[in-house]
C-alpha positions as CSV (number, residue, x, y, z in Angstrom):
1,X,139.3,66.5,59.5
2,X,137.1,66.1,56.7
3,X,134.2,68.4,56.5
4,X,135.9,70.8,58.6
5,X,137.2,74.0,57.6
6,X,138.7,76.8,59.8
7,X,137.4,80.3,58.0
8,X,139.3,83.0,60.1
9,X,142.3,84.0,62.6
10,X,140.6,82.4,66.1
11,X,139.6,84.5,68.8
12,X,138.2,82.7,71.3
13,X,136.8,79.4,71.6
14,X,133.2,78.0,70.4
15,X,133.5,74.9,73.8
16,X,135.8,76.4,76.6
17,X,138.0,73.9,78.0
18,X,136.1,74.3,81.2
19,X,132.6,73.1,79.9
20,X,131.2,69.4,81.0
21,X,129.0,68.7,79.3
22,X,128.5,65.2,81.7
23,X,124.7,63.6,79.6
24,X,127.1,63.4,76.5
25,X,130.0,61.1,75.4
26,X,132.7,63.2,75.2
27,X,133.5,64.9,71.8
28,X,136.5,66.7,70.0
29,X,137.1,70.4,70.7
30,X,136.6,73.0,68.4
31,X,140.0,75.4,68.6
32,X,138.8,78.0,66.0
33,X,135.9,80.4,67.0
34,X,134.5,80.0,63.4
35,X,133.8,76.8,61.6
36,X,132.1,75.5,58.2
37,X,130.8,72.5,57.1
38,X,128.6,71.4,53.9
39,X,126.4,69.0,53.1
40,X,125.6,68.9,48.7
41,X,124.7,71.9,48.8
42,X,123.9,73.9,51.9
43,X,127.0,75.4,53.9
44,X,126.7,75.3,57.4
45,X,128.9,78.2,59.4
46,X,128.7,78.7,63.2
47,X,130.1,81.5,64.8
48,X,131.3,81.9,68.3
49,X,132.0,85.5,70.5
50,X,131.9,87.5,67.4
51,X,133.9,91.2,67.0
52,X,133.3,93.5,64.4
53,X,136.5,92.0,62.8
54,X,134.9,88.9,61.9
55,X,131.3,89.4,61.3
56,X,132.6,92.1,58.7
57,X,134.9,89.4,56.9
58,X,131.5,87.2,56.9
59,X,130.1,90.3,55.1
60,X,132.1,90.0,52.8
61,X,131.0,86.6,51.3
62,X,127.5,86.6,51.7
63,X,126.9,90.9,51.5
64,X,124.0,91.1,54.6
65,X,122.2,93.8,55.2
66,X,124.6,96.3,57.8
67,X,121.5,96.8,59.8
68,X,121.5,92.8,60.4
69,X,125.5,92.9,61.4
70,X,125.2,95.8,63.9
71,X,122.2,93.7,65.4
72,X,124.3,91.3,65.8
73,X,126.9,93.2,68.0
74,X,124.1,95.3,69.8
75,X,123.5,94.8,73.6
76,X,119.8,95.7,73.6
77,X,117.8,93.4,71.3
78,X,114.9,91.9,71.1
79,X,113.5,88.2,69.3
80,X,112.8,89.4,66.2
81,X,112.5,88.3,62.0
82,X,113.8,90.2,59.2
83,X,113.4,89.0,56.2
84,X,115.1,90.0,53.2
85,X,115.5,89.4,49.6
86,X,116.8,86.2,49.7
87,X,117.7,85.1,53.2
88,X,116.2,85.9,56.5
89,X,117.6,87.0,59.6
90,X,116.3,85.9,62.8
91,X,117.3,87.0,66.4
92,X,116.4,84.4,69.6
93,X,116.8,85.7,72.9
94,X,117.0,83.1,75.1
95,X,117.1,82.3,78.7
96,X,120.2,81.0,80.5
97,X,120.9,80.2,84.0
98,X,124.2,82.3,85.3
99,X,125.5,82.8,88.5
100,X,122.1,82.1,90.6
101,X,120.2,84.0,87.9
102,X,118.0,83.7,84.7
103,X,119.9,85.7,82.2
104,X,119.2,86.5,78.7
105,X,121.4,84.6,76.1
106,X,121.3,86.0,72.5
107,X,121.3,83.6,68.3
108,X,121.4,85.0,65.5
109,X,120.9,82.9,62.5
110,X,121.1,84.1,58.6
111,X,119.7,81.6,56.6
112,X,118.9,81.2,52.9
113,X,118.3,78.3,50.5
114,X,122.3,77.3,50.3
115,X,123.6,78.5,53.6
116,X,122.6,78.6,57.3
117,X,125.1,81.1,59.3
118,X,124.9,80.8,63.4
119,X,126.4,83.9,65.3
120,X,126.4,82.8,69.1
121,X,128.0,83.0,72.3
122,X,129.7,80.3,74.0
123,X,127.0,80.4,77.4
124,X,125.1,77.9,75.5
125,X,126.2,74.4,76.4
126,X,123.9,72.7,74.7
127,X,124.3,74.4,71.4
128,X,127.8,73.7,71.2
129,X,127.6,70.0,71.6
130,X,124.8,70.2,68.9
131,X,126.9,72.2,66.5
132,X,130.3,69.9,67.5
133,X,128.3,66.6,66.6
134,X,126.8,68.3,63.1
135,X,130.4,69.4,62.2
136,X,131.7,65.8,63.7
137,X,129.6,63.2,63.1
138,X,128.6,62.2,59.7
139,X,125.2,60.9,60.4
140,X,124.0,64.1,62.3
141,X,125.7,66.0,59.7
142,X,123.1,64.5,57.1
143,X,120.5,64.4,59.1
144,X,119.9,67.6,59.9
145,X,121.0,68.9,56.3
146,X,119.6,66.6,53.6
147,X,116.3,67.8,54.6
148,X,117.9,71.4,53.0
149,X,118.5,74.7,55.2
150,X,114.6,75.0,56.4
151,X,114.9,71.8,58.6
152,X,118.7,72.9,60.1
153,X,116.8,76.3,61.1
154,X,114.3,74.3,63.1
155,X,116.4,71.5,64.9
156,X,118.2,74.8,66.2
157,X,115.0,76.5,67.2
158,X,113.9,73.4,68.6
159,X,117.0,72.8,70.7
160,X,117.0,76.6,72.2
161,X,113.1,76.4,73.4
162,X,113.0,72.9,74.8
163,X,116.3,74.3,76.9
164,X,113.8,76.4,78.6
165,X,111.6,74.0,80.2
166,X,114.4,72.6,82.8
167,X,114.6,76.5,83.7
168,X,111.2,76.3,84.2
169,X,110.9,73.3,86.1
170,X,113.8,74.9,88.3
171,X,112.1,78.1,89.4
172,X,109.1,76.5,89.7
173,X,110.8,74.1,92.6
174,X,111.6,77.1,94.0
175,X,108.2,78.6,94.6
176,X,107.5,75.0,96.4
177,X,110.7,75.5,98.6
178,X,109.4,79.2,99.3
179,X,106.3,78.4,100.0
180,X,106.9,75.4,102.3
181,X,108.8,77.9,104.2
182,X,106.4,80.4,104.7
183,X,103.9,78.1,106.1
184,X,106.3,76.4,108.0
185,X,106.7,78.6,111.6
186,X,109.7,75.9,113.0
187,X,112.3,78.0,110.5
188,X,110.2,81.4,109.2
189,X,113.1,83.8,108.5
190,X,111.1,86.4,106.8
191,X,114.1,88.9,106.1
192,X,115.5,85.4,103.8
193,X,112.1,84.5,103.0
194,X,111.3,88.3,101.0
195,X,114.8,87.8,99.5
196,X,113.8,84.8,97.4
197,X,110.7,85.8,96.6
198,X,112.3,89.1,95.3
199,X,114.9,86.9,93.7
200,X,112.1,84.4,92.2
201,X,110.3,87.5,90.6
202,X,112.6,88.9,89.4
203,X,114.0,85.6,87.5
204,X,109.8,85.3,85.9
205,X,110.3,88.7,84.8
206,X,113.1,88.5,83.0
207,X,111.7,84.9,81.4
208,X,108.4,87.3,80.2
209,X,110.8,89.6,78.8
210,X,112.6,87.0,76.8
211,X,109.3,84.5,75.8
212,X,106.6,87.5,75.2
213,X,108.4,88.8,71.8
214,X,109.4,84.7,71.1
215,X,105.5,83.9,70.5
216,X,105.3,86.5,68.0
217,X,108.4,86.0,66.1
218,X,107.6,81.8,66.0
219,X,104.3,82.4,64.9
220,X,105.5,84.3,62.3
221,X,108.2,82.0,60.9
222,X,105.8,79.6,60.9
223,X,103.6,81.5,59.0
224,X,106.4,82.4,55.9
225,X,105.8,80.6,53.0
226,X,108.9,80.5,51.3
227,X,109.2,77.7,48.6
228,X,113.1,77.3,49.2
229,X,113.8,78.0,53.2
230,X,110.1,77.5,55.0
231,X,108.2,74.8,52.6
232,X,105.1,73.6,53.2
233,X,106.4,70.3,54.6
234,X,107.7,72.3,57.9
235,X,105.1,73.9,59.0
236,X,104.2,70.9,61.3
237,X,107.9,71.0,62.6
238,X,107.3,75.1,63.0
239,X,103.7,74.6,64.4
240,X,105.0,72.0,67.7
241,X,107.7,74.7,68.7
242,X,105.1,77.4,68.5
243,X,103.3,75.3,70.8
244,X,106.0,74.5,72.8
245,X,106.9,78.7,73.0
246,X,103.1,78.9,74.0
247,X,103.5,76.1,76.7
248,X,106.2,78.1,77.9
249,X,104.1,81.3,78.3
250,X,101.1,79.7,79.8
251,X,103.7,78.2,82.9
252,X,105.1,81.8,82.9
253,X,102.0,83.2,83.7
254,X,101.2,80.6,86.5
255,X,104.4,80.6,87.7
256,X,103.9,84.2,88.1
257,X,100.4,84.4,89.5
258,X,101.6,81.7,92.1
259,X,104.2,84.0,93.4
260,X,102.4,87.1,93.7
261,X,99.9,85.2,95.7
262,X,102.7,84.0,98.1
263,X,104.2,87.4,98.6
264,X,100.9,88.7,99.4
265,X,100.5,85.5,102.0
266,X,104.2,86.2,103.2
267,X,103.1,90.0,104.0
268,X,100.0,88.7,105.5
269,X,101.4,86.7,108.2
270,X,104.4,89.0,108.5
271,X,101.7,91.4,109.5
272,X,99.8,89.4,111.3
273,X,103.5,88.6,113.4
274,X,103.8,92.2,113.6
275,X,100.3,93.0,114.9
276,X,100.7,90.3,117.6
277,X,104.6,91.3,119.0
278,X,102.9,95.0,119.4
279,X,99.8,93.5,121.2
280,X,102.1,92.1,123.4
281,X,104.5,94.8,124.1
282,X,101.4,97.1,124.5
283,X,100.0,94.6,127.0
284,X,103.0,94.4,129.6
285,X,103.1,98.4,128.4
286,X,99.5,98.7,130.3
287,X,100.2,96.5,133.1
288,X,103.4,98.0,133.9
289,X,102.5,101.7,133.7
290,X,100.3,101.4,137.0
291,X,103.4,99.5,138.8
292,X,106.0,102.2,138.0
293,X,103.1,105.0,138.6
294,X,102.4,103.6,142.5
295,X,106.7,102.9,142.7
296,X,106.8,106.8,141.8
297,X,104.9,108.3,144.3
298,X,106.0,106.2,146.9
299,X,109.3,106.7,146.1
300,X,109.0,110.2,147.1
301,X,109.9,111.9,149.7
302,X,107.2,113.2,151.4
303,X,104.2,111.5,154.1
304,X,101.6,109.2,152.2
305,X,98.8,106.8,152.6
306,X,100.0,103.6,154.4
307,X,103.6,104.5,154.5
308,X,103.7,104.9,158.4
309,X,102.7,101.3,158.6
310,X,105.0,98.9,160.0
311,X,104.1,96.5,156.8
312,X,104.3,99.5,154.0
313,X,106.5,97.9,151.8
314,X,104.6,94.2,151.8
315,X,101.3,96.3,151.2
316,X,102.3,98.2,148.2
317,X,103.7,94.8,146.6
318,X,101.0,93.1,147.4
319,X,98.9,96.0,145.6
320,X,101.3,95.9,143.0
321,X,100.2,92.0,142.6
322,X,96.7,92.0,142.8
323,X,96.8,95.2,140.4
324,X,98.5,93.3,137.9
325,X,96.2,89.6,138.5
326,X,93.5,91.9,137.8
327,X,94.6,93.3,134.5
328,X,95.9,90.0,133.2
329,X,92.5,88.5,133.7
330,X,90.9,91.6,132.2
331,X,92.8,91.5,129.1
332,X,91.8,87.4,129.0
333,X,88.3,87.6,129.6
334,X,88.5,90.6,126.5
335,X,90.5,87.8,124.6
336,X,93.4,90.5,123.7
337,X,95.8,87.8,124.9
């Protein structure tokens, strides 16, 4: 295939057999988990489920920095820039959906005047159809690299953050669905109901971990001026996704005020359910405690008022009765039930 060129001994593969990707026409699998394609004269190299193996053979060629390879393979990371002398390293953490959960999901991308070099994992769908049709299709291919490696870096950036928004949009629907239920007494389950809101949290937390360090290290790429990867003519392409990022942030921070004002609803009524099931019990605990107090002394056995009469029994349930009419309409009248 011309323009394709397999670099090393596979290991695993950049589109599993198993992925749909159904909004796309379907495209030719990639067998080798690294791949190269160039354009004049920028290079183009995605990787996919890197080892040490590989990243070190990628060393090799283009001599990074080791600190930048072991980032690579480290668990705990954080969005962040490095830039060196001539190329820059930049790592996006971004957020996936996995398993009924908002993961993190983790690009590194080395790029320099002549070569842009993508180290990712294949949980991104939607990279891996973008990096089949620039290794695939001619026209995308010159598309996104005539412009030279500065304009690659930012349809790639561009493509990770608008991901986010459908994320957004989808635990957003789930606060409505959360809070319709609350307010909705036909179906309250409150022991399901503190589970999703537990479960919603948690996803907005892990998207504030993941977008907090993005702002700063967008900003800052926008910011670089560098006359061969960043020129000036980018900064507007830089300047929407930092808006975008920011978008991003501001829905975070609704999205998270919204629920914390729901759980604090859901623990109001769940109080207020509380306070009334103990009014209750404590009601028929009252009007029951004289009933079994007259049923204990009369069921002694020893001589007492009235229990000589021939009509005993019907007296003392009558009592019992009018005792409890009594307290019934006392408690009413008070309003306690």
């Amino acid at each position: 295939m011309k323009g394709l060129k397999p670099l090393f001994t596979p290991k695993s593969k950049i589109i599993k057999q198993n992925t749909e990707i159904k909004p796309y026409s379907p495209t030719p699998s990639l067998k080798e988990t690294s791949y190269s394609t160039a354009f004049e004269h920028i290079t183009f190299l995605s990787i996919a489920d890197p080892d040490y193996e590989t990243l070190d053979n990628i060393n090799r060629k283009y001599n990074f920095h080791h600190l930048a390879i072991e980032d690579c393979l480290s668990e705990f990371q954080r969005s962040k820039l490095e830039q060196y002398d001539d190329y820059l390293h930049l790592i996006l953490q971004l957020p996936i959906y996995e398993k009924e959960l908002v993961v993190v999901a983790e690009v590194n991308i080395f790029v320099s005047e002549s070569y842009l070099v993508l180290v990712h994992w294949s949980n991104l769908a939607h990279l891996e159809y973008f990096i089949n049709s620039v290794i695939h299709e001619q026209r995308t291919r010159k598309e996104c690299m005539e412009k030279g490696t500065g304009y690659l870096l930012y349809k790639i950036i561009d493509l990770l953050v608008l991901n986010s928004f459908p994320l957004l949009d989808m635990v957003e629907k789930r606060i409505r669905i959360i809070e319709n239920k609350i307010f909705d007494e036909s179906r309250h389950d409150d022991k399901k109901i503190v589970r999703e809101i537990a479960k919603t949290r948690r996803d907005i937390m892990s998207f504030h971990r993941i977008i907090k360090p993005e702002i700063s290290v967008i900003s800052l790429l926008e910011r670089i001026k560098d006359k061969f990867i960043i020129i000036p003519e980018l900064e507007l392409y830089f300047g929407d996704i930092v808006d975008y990022v920011s978008k991003q942030w501001e829905i975070i921070t609704d999205l998270n005020d919204l629920i914390i004002n729901l759980n604090n609803t859901n623990e109001s009524l769940i109080s207020v359910r509380a306070n009334n099931i103990m009014k209750t019990l404590t009601v028929m605990s009252v009007i029951i405690l004289p009933l079994t107090l007259i049923s204990g002394i009369y069921g002694m056995n020893i001589r007492l008022p009235v229990s000589e009469f021939k009509y005993a029994f019907e007296i003392i349930i009558l009592f019992m009765v009018v005792s409890t009419i009594f307290m019934l309409s006392f408690f009413k009248r008070k309003r306690w039930i």
